[in-house]
N, C-alpha and C positions, 0 to 999 in steps of 0.2 A: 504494500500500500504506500503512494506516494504519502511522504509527510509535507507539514506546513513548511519545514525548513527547506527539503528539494523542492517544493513550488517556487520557493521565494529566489531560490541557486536558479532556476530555470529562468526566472523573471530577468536576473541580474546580467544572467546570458542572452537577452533578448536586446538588453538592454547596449550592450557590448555590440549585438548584430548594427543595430540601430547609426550607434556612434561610424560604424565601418562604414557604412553605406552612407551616412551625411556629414562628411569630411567638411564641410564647407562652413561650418560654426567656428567663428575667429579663434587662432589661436591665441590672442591675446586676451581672452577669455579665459574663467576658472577651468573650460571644460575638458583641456588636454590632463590638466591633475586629477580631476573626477573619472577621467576616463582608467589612467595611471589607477586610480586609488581602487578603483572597481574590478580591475582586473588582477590584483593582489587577492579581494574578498574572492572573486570568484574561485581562484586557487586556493585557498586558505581554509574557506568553507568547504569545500571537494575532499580536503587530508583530514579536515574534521569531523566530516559526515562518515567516512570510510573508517577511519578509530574508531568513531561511535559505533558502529556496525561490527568491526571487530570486537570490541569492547560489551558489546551486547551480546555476541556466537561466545566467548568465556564467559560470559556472568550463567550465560544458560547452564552451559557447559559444569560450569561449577555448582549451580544447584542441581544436576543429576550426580554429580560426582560427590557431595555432601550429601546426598540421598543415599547411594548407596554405601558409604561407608557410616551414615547411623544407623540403616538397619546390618549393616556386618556387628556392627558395636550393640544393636540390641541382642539379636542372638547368640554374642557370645554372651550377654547379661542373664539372657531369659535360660538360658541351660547351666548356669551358678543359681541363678532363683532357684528351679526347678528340683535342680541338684539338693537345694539347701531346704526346702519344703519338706524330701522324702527324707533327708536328717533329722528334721524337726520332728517325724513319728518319736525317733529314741533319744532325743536329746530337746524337752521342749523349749522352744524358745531361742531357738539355735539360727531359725531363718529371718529373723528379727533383724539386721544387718544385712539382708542381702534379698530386700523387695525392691520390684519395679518401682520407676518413679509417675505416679498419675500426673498423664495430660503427655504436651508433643513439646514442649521445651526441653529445647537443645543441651542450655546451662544445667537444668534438673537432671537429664539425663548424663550428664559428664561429671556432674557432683556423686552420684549414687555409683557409678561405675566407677569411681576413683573410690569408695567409700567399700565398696564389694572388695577391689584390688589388695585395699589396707586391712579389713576386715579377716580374709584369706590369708593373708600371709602369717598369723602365727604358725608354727609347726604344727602343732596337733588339730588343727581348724586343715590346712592343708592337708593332714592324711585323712580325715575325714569323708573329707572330698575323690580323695583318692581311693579312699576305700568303695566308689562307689562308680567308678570305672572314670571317673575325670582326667584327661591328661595328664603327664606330669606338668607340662610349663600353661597350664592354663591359666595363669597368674598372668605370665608373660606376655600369652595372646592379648589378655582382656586391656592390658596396658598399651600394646601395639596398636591396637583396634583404638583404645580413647586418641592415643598421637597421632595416626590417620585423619579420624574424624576431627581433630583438631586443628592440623594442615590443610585439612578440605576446608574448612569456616574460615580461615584466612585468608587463605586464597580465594574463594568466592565476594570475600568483604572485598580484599583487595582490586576483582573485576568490575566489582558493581561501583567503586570508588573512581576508577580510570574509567567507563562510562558517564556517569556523571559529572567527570570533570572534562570529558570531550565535549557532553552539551552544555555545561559553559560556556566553555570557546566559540562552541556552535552557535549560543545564543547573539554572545559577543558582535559578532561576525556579520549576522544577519542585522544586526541592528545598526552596525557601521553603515550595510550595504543600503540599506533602509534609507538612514539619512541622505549617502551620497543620492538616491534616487530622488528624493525629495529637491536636492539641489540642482540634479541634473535637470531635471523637470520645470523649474525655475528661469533654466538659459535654453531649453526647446523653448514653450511657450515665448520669449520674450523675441527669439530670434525669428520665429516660424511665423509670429503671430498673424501673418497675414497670408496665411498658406497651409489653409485649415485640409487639404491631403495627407501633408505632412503631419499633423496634429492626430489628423486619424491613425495615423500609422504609429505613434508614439502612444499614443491610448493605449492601441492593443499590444505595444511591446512593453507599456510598464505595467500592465494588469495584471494582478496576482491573485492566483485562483484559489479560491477558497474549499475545503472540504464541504462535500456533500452534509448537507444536515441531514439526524434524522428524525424518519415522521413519526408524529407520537399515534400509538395505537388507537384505536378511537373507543370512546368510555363507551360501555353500555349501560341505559336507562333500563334498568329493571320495569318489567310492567308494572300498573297499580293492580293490585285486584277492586274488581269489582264489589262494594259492599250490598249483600243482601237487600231486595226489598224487605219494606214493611209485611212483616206475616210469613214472609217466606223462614225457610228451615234455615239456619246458619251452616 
């Protein structure tokens, strides 16, 4: 889907067509600097739009890839619960330190799995566990699994960080070009003014298209019911 920002890059290229074809506006005029200044934004906003785009394929990118490594990190959590539940038959009170965390927060979840990890690690709590077919380094894993999942949250922050700071730029950018159209449009009309062909043709190269609205659904008016005559049955 085009966005607001390639409308406005297209505009600014339109604009550029414009100045190519009417060479004849004095150069002693603002408008060889405005022309200069335009054709920077139009390069400028092009490396910024494509960041962004890059920038957006990682952020995705990294919420599948932090998707998958919290649920690696849940299951190895949910098979210590599990483990620690059928302990708690002979040891009650045993799987008290090693329940799921209720709800889908991240932090909840990396707090309770560090808290299983520390939990575990006495000697006799770990042969426990092993007495009941658990790996030996299943300590190890459940640590491995949090440091993954915790390099996926970073790196994702860090995506979604360098996105956002390319449409800054991006905003930046468009709003420079903005202006100069504002000024360019200032020395058309002044120099054209009498040669409204030409005007027409600057209309439609600085017009900038707007997205489609959309339509609202249309409300339905419930019928009334009918109330009963006088005498009749309700």
């Amino acid at each position: 889907m085009q966005t607001l920002h390639q409308r406005r890059r297209e505009t600014f290229l339109r604009l550029k067509d414009f100045a190519a074809t009417h060479p004849d506006i004095p150069a002693t005029t603002v408008w060889p600097h405005l022309v200069t200044e335009l054709d920077t934004v139009i390069s400028d906003l092009g490396s910024h739009i494509a960041d962004e785009a890059a920038h957006d394929g990682a952020a995705s990118q990294g919420t599948d890839l932090r998707s998958s490594a919290r649920e690696a990190l849940r299951e190895s959590m949910e098979r210590i619960a599990r483990t620690a539940r059928a302990l708690n038959e002979g040891h009650p009170g045993f799987n008290a330190q090693f329940r799921m965390p209720v709800g889908n927060n991240d932090e909840d979840l990396i707090g309770a799995a560090l808290g299983m990890a520390n939990a575990a690690s006495p000697a006799d709590v770990k042969a426990r566990f092993l007495s009941h077919a658990m790996p030996a380094d299943f300590i190890a894993d459940l640590e491995g699994d949090i440091a993954e999942f915790q390099t996926k949250i970073t790196k994702q922050f860090g995506s979604v960080g360098d996105r956002k700071s390319s449409r800054v730029l991006i905003n930046q950018k468009v709003e420079y070009g903005m202006s100069i159209k504002r000024q360019m449009d200032s020395v058309v009309r002044n120099h054209y003014h009498d040669r409204p062909e030409v005007l027409a043709e600057w209309e439609t190269a600085s017009h900038v298209e707007r997205g489609a609205r959309r339509k609202k659904a249309p409300v339905e008016v419930p019928e009334k019911e009918e109330s009963p005559r006088k005498g009749e049955p309700k």
